[in-house]
C-alpha positions as CSV (number, residue, x, y, z in Angstrom):
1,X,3.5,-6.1,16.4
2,X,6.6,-8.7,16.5
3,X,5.5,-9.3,12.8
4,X,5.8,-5.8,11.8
5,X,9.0,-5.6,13.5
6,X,10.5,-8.7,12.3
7,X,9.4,-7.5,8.2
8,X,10.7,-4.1,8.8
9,X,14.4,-5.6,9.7
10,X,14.4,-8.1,6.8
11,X,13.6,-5.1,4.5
12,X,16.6,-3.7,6.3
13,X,18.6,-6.2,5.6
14,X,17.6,-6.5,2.1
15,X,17.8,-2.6,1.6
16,X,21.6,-3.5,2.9
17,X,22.3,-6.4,0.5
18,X,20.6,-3.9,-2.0
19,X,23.2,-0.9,-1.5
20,X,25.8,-4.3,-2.5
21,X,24.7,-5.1,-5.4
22,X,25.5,-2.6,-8.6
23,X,22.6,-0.4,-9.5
24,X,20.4,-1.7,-6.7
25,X,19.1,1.6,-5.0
26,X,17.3,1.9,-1.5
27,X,15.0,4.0,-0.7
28,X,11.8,5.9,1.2
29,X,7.9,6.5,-0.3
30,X,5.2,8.8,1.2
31,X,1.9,9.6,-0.1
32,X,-1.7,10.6,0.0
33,X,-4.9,8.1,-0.8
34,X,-8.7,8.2,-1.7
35,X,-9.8,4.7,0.1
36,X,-13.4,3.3,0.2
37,X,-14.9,-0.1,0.1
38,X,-16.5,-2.3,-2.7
39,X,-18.6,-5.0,-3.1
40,X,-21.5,-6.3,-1.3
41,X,-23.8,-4.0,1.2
42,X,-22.0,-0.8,-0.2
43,X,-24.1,1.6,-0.7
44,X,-23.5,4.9,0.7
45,X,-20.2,4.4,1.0
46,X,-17.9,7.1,-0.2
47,X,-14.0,7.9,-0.7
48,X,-12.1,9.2,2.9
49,X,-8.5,10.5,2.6
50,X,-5.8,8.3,3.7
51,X,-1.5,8.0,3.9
52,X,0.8,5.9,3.5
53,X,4.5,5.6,4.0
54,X,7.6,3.5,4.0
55,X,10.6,1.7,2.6
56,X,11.8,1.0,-1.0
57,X,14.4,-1.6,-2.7
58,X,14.7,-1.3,-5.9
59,X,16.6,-4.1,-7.9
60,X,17.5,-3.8,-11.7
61,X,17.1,-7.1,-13.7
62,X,17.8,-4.8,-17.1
63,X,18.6,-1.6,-18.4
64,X,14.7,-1.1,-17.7
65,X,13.2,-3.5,-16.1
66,X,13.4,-3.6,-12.1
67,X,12.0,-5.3,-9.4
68,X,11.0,-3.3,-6.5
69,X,9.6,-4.9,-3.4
70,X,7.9,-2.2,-0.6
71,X,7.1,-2.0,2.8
72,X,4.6,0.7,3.5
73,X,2.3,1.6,6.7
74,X,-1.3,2.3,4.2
75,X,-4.5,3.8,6.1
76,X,-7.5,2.3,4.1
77,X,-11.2,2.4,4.9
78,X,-13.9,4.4,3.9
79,X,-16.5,7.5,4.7
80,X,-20.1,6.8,5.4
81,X,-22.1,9.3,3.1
82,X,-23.7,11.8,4.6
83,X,-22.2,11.9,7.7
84,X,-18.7,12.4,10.0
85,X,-18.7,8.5,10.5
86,X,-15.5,6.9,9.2
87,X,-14.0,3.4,9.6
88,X,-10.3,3.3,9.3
89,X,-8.3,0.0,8.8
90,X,-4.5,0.4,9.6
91,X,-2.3,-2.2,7.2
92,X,1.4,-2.9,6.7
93,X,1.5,-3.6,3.3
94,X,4.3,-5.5,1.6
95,X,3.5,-5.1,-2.7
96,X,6.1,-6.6,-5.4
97,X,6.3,-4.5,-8.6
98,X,7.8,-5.4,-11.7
99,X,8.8,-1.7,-12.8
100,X,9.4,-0.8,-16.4
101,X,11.1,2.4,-16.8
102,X,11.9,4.2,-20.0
103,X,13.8,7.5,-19.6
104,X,11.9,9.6,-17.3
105,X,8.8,7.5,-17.2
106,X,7.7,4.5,-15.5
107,X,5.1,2.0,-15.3
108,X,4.6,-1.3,-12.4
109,X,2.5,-3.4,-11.4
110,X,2.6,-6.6,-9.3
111,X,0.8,-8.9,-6.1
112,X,0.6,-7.4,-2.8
113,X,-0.5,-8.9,0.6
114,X,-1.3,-6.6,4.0
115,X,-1.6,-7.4,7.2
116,X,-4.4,-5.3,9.7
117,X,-2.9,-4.0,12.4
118,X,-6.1,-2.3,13.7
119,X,-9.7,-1.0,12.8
120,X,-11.4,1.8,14.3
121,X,-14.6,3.9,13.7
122,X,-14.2,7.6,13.6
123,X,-16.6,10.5,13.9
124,X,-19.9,10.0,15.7
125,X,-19.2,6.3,15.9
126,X,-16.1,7.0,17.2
127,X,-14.6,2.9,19.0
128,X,-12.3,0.3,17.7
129,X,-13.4,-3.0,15.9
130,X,-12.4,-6.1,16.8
131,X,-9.7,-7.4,14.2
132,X,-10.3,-10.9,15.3
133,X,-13.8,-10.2,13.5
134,X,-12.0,-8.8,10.1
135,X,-9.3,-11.2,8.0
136,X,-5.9,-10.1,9.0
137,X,-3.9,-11.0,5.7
138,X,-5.4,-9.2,2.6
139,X,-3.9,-10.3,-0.8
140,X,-4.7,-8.0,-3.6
141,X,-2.9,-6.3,-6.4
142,X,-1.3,-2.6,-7.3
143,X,-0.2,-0.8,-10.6
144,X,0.5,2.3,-11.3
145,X,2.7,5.2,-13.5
146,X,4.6,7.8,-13.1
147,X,7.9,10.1,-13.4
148,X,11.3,10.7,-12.4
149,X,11.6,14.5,-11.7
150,X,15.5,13.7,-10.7
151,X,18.0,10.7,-10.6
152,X,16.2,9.7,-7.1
153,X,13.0,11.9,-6.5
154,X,9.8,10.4,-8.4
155,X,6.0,11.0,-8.2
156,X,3.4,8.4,-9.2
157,X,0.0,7.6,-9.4
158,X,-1.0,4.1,-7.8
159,X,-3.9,1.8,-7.7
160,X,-4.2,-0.9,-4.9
161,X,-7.6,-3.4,-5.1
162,X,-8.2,-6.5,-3.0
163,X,-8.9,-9.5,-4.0
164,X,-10.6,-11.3,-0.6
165,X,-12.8,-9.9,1.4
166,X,-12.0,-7.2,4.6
167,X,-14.8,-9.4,7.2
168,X,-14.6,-13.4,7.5
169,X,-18.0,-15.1,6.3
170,X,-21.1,-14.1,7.2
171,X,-20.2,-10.7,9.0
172,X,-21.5,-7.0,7.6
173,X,-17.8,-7.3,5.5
174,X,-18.5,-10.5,4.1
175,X,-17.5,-9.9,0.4
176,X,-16.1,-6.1,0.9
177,X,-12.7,-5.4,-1.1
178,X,-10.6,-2.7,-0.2
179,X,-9.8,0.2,-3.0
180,X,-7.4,2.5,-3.2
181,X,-6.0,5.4,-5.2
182,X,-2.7,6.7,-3.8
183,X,-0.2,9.6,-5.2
184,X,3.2,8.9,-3.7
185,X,6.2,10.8,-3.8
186,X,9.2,8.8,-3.5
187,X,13.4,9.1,-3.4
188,X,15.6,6.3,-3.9
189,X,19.3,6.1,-2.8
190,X,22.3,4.7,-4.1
191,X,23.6,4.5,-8.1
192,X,21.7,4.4,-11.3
């Protein structure tokens, strides 16, 4: 929890040191997600709903090309077919876009790396999961596209994959991946 703290002030402070520099805008992101889990032992697996929410920077390097670091609370997991049984993994997740915009429309992509705050099983199943038995850091990617319906209100269409796997070796998430497709809605602060 002292981690989560300490990144949410430095993306304070950068969010200040943002609102300093000319055209750097701060600002807030919110969304909805279809999660599940791919890779080995996947069957039956399906897509559960999912949110996400947090902080913006957004700094201009051009007259269209930004970069945008993020610091978002994301609910992954997945939905066991068939049945009420869930497993939900709580992340922070800090993702880096490089952010192409050209009039109303945008595109980004970039790394990202997550830490687990938590795991729990939902529905019939219904306990927490040890994190010590999952990897805490995920490293993984995220692109996406979308529109500026204002000067600071947008709304995009994301797509976040892992690159290692959820479980440490030789666990039932040995070489699971964490998928995502997220709509977010989002309003930035502060001048063009």
């Amino acid at each position: 929890m002292k981690k989560v703290i300490l990144s949410l002030v430095l993306l304070a402070g950068v969010a200040g040191a943002a609102q300093a520099q000319d055209g750097a805008r701060i600002g807030i992101r919110a969304g909805i997600s279809a999660n599940t889990l791919s890779g080995d032992n996947t069957d039956g697996l399906t897509y559960a709903l999912g949110g996400l929410g947090g902080l913006t920077a957004n700094f201009p390097l051009s007259e269209n090309v930004s970069i945008q670091p993020e610091l978002l609370y994301n609910l992954k997991g997945t939905q066991y077919d068939d049945t009420s049984v869930r497993l939900d993994l709580h992340y922070v997740d800090l993702p880096i876009f490089v952010k192409y915009r050209t009039g109303g429309f945008y595109v980004e992509a970039g790394p990202q790396v997550g830490y687990l705050l938590s795991a729990k099983l939902g529905g019939e199943d219904k306990g927490s999961i040890e994190t010590d038995q999952l990897q805490r850091f995920q490293f993984g990617y995220a692109a996406g596209l979308g529109y500026y319906l204002t000067e600071g209100l947008s709304l995009g269409l994301r797509f976040n994959g892992g690159i290692n796997s959820v479980g440490k070796d030789d666990d039932g998430f040995d070489q699971v991946r964490t998928r995502s497709f997220n709509f977010v809605v989002g309003y930035e602060f502060g001048s063009k």
